[in-house]
C-alpha positions in Angstrom: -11.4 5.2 -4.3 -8.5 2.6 -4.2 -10.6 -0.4 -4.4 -9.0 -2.1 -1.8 -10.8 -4.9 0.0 -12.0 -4.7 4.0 -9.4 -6.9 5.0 -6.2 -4.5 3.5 -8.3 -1.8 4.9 -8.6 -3.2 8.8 -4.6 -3.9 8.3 -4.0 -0.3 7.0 -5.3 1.1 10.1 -3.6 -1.8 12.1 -0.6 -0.8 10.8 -0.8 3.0 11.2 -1.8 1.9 15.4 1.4 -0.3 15.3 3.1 2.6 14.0 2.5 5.0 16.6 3.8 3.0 19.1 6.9 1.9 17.3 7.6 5.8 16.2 9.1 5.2 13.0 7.4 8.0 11.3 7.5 10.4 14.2 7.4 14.0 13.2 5.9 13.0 10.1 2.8 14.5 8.9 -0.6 12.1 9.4 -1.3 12.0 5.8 1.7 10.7 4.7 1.8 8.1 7.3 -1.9 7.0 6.7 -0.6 7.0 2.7 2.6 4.8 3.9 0.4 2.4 5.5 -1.9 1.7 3.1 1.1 1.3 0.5 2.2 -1.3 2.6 -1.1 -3.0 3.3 -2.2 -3.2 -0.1 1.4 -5.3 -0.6 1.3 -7.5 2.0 -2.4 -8.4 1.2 -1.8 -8.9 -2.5 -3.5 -5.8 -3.6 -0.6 -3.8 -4.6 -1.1 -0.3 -5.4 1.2 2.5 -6.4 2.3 5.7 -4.4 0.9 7.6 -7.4 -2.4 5.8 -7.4 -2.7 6.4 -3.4 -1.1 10.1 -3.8 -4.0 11.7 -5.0 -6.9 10.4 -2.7 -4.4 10.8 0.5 -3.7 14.6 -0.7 -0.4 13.8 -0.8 2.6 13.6 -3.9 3.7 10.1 -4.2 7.6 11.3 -3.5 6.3 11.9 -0.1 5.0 8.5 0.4 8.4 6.5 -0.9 9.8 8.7 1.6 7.5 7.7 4.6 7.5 3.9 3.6 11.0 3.9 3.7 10.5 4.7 7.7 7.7 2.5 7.9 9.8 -0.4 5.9 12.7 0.5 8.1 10.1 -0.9 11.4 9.0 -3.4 9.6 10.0 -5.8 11.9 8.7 -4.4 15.1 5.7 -3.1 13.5 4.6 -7.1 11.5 5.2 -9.2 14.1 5.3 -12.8 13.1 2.4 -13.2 15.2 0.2 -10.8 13.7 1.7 -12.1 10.0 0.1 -15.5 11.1 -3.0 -14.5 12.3 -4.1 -12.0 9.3 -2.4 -14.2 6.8 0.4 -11.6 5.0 2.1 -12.3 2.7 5.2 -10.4 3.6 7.4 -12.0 -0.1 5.3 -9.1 -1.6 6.5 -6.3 0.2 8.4 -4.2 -1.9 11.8 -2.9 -0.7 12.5 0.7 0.5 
């Protein structure tokens, strides 16, 4: 639906494990999380795609993923490690601010 390559998908759902274990979107539904992730994904893998065009595929309004990024931006640090930066080759320049 989003057209996003394997590679931002496999980092999607790495972010969304990082996530859980950071808890930056704790108490926050797992739609808008999954939707948060992927915005960030498709950034740092320079396949940027609006919260409107992921909205309507991740059944959720694009408001709620701006808010949910800006929790997931917030962790960005704990959650893209420079390690795993390095090793999946991110481009972290792209990643838009919260």
């Amino acid at each position: 639906m989003l057209g996003l390559s394997n590679a931002a998908t496999v980092v999607s759902v790495d972010l969304a494990d990082r996530m859980t274990t950071v808890g930056s979107l704790a108490g926050r539904s797992p739609l808008s999380a999954a939707a948060a992730c992927i915005y960030m994904a498709s950034h740092v893998m320079a396949e940027p795609k609006s919260p409107k065009e992921i909205a309507e595929p991740a059944g959720v309004s694009d408001g709620t993923i701006r808010t949910a990024y800006k929790y997931l931006y917030a962790a960005r640090e704990e959650i893209l490690t420079e390690e795993y930066v390095r090793n999946k080759g991110l481009n972290l320049a792209k990643l838009p601010s919260a």
